[in-house]
N, C-alpha and C positions, 0 to 999 in steps of 0.2 A: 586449639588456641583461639582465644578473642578475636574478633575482628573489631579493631578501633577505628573510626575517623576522627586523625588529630590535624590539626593544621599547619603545615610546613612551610619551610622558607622556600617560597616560592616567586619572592619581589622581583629576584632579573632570571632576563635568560638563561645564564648560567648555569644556574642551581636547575633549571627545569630540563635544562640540554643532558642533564643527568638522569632524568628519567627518563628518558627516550628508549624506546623498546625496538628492535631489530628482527627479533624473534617471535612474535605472536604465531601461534600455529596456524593462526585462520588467515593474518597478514602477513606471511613471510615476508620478511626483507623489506617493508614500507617501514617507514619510520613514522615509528605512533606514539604518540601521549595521552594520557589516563589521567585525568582529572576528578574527585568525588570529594563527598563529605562537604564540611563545614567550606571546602576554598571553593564550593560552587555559585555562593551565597555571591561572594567576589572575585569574579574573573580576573588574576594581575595580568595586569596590561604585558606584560612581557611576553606573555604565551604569542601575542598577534606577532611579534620579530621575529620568530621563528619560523623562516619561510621555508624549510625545508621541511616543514610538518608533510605530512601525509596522511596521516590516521589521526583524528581529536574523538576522541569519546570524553563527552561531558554527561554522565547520567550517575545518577546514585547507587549506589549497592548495598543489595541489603540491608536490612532492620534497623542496623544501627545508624545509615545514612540518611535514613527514608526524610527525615528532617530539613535537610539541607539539599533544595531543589533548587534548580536555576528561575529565575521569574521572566527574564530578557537573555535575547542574545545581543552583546554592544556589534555596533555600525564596523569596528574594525573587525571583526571575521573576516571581510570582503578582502582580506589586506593574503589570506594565506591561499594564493592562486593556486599553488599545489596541491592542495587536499583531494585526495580520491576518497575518503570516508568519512563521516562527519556522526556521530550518535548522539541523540539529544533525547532518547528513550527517557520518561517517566521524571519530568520537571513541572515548571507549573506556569509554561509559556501559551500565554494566550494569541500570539502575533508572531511570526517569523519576521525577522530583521530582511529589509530587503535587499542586503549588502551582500546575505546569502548568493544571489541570482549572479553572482560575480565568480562562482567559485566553477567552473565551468570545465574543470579536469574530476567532478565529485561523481562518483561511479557509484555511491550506495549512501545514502541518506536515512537513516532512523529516527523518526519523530514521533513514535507513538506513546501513549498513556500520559497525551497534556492537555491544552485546552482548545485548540487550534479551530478555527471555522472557515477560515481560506488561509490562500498562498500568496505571496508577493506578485505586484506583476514584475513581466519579465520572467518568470521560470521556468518557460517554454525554453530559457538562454540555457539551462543543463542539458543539453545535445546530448551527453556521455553518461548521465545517469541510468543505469539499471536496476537499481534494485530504492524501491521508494514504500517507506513504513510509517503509514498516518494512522493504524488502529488507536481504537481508543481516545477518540477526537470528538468534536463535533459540529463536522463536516453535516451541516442540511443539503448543499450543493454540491456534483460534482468538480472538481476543478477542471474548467474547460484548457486549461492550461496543457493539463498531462496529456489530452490528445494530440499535443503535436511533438508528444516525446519519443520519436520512432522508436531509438533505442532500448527501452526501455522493456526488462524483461518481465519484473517482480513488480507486483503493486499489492501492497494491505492496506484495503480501509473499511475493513471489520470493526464493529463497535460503532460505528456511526450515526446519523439518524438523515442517513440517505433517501427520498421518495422514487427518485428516476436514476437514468443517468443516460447521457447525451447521446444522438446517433454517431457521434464524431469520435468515439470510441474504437472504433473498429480501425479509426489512423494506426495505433498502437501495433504495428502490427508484429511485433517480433516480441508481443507479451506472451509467456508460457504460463506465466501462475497470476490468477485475480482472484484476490478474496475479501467476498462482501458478506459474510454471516452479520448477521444483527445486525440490521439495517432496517428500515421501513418501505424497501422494495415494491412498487406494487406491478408494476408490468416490466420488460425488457426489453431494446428498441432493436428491433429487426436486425440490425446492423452487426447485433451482437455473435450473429451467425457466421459473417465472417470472421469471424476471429479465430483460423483454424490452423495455428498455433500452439492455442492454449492447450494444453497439456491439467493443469488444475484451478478448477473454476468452482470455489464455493458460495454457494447462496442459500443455505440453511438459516432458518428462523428470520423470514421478510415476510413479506405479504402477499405472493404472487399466488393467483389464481389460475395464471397459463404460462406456457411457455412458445413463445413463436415456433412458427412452421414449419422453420427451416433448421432449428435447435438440434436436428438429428445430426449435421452436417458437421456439428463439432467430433468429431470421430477419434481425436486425441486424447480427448479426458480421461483422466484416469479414474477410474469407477472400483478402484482396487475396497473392499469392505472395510479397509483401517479407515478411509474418506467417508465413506458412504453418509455419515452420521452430516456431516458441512455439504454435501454437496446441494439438497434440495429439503432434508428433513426440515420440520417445524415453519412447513409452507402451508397454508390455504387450498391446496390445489386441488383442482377439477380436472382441470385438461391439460396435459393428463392428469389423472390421480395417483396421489405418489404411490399407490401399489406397486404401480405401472413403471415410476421413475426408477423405485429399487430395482429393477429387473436390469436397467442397464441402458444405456443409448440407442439400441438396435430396437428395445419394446417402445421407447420412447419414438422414436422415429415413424414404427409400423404405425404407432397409436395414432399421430398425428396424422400420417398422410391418409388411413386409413375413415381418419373424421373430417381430414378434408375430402375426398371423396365420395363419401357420404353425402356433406353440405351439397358437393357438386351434382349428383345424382338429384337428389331433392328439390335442387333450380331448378334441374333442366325437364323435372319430370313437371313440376310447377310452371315454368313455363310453356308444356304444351299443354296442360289442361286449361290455358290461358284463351287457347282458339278456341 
């Protein structure tokens, strides 16, 4: 069967309290609305009365929607306090509405595949968010914002055109998965080491040439061979060299301390032939 996007009566609440779904597999029991197609072009105001929303997915689906992408989010979003899910996946928003930073029960955020380069201030104010999806953006800077997201477990901002990213990173500390593939990475800040939590940590295809000292300390990552390809491939690297890296955390670890050591041996021998 076809899949159409036609445009429905959608002017008041009413009609919209009827698509209200109770049943999502993946959100049992929240009450969510599904929004696509051509009524994305025009947000009816009605959807913002509806405070008992819980789930808003506003993204397009498939081939036949791909047309009709949101450009803005209006100021009243801020109006539906109760959202724990908000999906804004693959539109053509250059700016988040700062009305967003209002919605502070939002437990998963999806914004990836638009045009985005930062974040409102204020959205350090999602306390409760966990799971935050910026791929496919372009982000030059880290948002120093997400570092004071303690909560926060899930962070994608693969696809970016990142150089660094902040020592204030390692706040995060109850982050399990960071994924920075395709980025323009060129070193890692120390800091990163504490972050040992993390469970899945990709940085395939950036710029890095080393990886800090302490990098062996991440001892959770999962190095399982379905990863291995995101984890550090289509990197520059020396030190180690990713021969080295595919071996695993424990080669990376030996390799490091084994060339700090080295270094250390070499001072000291350097500085007695100093006398």
């Amino acid at each position: 069967m076809a899949y159409i996007c036609t445009p429905r009566n959608l002017s008041d609440a009413r009609s919209l309290r009827r698509l209200i779904e109770t049943e999502d597999p993946i959100y049992y029991g929240l009450k969510k609305l599904k929004i696509r197609g051509r009524d994305l072009n025009e947000l009816p105001r009605s959807i913002f009365s509806i405070l008992e929303l819980e789930v808003l997915e506003l993204s397009p689906e498939r081939e036949a929607c791909l047309d009709f992408k949101l450009p803005r989010l209006p100021p009243a979003i801020g109006k539906l306090i109760n959202l724990k899910v908000l999906i804004l996946d693959t539109n053509e928003m250059q700016t988040l509405a700062s009305e967003v930073t209002l919605l502070v029960s939002l437990e998963r955020l999806a914004l990836s595949n638009n045009h985005l380069s930062s974040l409102p201030n204020g959205f350090k104010n999602l306390t409760n968010l966990k799971s935050l999806h910026l791929s496919n953006n372009e982000f030059e800077d880290f948002p120093l914002e997400l570092c004071d997201l303690e909560n926060l477990e899930f962070l994608d901002m693969c696809d970016n055109l990142l150089e660094e990213l902040p020592h204030q990173i390692s706040n995060m500390k109850n982050l399990h998965t960071l994924l920075l593939c395709f980025n323009r990475l060129r070193t890692l800040p120390d800091s990163i080491c504490k972050m040992t939590e993390l469970r899945c940590l990709w940085l395939g295809n950036n710029l890095l040439q080393s990886l800090p000292k302490n990098f062996g300390q991440l001892r959770n990552i999962d190095w399982d061979w379905r990863y291995i390809s995101s984890l550090l491939e289509g990197n520059p690297l020396v030190r180690p060299p990713i021969e080295v890296c595919r071996l695993g955390m424990n080669a990376i670890d030996k390799y490091l301390n084994r060339d700090m050591g080295n270094l250390t041996t070499r001072s000291s021998a350097s500085s007695g032939n100093s006398w």
